[in-house]
C-alpha positions in Angstrom: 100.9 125.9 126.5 101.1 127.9 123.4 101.2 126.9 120.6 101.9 129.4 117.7 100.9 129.7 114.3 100.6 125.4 113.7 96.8 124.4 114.4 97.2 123.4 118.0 95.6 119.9 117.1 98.9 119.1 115.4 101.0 120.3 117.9 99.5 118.5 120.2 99.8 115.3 117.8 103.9 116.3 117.0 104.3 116.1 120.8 102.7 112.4 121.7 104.4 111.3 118.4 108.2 112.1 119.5 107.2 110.7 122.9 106.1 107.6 121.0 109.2 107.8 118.8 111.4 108.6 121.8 109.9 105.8 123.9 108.3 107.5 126.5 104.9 105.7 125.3 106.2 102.3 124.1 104.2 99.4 121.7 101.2 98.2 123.3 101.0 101.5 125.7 97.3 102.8 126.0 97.2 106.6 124.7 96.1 109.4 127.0 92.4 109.6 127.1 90.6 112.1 125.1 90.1 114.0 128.9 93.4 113.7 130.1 95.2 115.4 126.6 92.2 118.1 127.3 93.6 118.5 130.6 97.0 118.2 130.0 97.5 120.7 126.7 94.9 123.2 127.6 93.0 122.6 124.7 89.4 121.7 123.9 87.7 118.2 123.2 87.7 118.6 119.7 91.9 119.5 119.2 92.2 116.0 121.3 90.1 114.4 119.5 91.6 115.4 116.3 95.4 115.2 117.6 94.1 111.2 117.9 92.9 111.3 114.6 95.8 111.9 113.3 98.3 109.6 115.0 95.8 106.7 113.6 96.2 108.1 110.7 100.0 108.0 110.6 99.6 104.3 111.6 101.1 105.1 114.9 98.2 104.1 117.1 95.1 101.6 116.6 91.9 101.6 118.6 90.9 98.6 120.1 87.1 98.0 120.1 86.0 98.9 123.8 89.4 99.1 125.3 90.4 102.4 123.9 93.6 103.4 121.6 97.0 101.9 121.7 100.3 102.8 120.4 101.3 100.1 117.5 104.1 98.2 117.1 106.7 99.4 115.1 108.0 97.0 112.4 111.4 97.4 111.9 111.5 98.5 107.8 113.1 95.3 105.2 114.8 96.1 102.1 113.4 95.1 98.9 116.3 95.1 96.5 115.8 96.2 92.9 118.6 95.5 90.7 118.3 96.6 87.4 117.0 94.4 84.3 119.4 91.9 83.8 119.8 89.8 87.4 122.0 87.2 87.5 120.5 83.7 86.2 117.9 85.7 84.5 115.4 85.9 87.2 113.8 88.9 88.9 115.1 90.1 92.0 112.9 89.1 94.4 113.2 85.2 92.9 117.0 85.4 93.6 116.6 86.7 96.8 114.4 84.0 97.8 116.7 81.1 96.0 119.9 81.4 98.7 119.4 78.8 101.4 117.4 81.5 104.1 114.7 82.5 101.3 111.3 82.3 102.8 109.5 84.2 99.7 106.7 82.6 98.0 104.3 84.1 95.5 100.8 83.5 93.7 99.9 84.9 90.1 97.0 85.2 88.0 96.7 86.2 84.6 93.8 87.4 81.8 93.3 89.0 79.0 91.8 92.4 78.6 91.4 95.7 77.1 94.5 98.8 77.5 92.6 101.6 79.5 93.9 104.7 79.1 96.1 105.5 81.3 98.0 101.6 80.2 97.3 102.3 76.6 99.5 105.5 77.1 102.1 103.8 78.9 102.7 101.0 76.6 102.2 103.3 73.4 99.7 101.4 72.0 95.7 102.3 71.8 92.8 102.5 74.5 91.2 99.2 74.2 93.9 97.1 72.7 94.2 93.4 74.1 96.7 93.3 76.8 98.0 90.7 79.1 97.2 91.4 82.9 99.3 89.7 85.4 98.4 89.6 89.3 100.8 89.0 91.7 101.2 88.8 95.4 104.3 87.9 97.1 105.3 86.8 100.5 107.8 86.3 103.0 107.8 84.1 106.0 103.7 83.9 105.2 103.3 87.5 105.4 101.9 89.6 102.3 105.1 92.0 101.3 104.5 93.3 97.8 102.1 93.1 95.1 102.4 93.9 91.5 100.1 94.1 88.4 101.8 94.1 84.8 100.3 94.7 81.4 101.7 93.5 78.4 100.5 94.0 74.5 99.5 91.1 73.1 100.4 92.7 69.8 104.2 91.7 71.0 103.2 88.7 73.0 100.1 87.1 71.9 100.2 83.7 70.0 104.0 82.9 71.5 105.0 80.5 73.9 105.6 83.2 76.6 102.0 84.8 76.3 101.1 83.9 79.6 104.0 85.1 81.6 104.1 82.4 84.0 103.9 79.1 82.3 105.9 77.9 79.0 109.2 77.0 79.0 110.3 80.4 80.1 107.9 80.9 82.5 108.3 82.9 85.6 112.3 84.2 84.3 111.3 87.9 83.9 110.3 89.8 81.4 114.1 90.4 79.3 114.5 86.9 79.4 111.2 85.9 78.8 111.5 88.7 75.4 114.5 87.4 74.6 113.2 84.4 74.0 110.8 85.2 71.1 113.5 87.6 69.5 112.6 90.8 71.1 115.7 92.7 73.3 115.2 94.5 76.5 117.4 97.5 76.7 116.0 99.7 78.9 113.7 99.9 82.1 112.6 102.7 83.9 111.3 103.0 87.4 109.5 105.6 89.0 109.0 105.6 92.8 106.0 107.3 94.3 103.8 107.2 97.7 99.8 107.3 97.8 97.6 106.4 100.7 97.0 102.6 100.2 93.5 101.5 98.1 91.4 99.6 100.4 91.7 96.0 98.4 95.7 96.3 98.4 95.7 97.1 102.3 93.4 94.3 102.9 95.7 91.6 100.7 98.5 93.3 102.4 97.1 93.3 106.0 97.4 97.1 106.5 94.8 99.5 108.0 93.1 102.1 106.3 95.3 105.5 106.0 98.5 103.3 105.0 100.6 104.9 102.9 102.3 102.2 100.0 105.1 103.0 98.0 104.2 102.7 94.0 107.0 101.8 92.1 105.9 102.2 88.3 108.0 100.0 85.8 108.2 100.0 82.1 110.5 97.6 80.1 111.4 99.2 76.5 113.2 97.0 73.3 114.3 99.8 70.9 111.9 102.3 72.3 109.0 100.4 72.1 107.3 99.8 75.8 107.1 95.8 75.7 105.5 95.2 79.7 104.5 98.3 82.2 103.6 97.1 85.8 102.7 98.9 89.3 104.3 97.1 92.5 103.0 98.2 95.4 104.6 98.1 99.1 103.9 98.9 102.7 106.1 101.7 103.3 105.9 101.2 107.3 107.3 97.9 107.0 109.5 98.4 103.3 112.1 100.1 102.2 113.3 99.5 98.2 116.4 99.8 97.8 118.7 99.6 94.3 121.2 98.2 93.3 122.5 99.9 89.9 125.6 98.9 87.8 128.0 101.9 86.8 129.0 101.7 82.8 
């Protein structure tokens, strides 16, 4: 076989991965031994080896202690709406998706003072060190981890108010414009930028991934008059994820 000017390790990994894609080697189907691919392509132990690296790395195949390496189940990707700042009812999307009658979603928080670093500090236009609000979240669906999110907020804007802690008072858990509004400060602009990374080892294991993942990283600061009032980083499994918005035209 030849195989050009592309390392023949990846051509040999581009052609098991469209025959995994095309079905020729369906879910649960044991990949061609390290030998066989040898044999097969022409090529030496070490390209098969490291044409097998690379499908795990894609998330395509998983080894299976003393059994060998199998193609993975492919999820079929959800949406994970994002709608803008103002939602209907005042709560964040992912709450009104999981208020109609077939909403499965649950979710768990956490929340503690402590000190901008900074890369926050610069986000939220205040100073490194500066007393923030962090808020952990994890959210589910049907019992399985879908999407986590950590925000900061200065405590310069919040602190001392009933909606410090962003979910308890009597605003608790409504988002961040209502939960603003509510001590006289307006939301009137968010922005949200969308990147990809390969997953950090503590958000694949809360969000039962392997290592290699990738995760989509949406970064998202809310701004009244200018002034950044709450920055956050939601993170997503982008084999099982996609986000998908929903933007009002003015």
């Amino acid at each position: 076989m030849t195989f050009g000017e592309q390392p023949a390790y990846l051509r040999v990994a581009g052609d098991l991965r469209q025959k995994i894609v095309d079905g020729q080697l369906p879910p649960h189907t044991r990949l061609p031994s390290q030998a066989r691919i040898r044999q097969e392509y022409g090529v030496s132990d070490t390209v098969a080896l490291e044409a097998r690296k690379v499908l795990m790395a894609e998330g395509l195949v998983e080894g299976r202690s003393g059994s060998g390496t199998y193609v993975r189940e492919r999820p079929v990707p959800r949406r994970i709406s994002r709608s803008g700042y103002l939602p209907a009812g005042g709560a964040t999307p992912f709450r009104q998706e999981q208020a109609d009658g077939e909403g499965r979603g649950t979710w768990e928080s956490s929340s503690e003072q402590s000190e901008a670093g900074v890369a926050i500090a610069e986000r939220l236009g205040i100073e490194p060190g500066d007393r923030v609000m962090c808020t952990r979240y994890l959210y589910r669906e049907g019992g399985e981890a879908m999407m986590l999110s950590t925000s900061w907020e200065p405590l310069a804007v919040t602190g001392r108010t009933p909606v410090m802690l962003p979910e308890e008072g009597p605003v608790g858990g409504m988002g961040v414009v209502e939960r603003m509004r509510a001590i006289d400060v307006i939301v009137d602009n968010v922005t949200e930028e969308v990147g990809a990374r390969p997953g950090l080892a503590e958000e694949l294991l809360a969000l039962g991934g392997v290592p290699g993942h990738v995760v989509l990283v949406i970064q998202r600061t809310f701004y009244a008059s200018g002034r950044p009032v709450e920055t956050a980083d939601v993170v997503v499994p982008a084999d099982r994820y996609r986000v998908a918005y929903h933007l009002p035209v003015k």
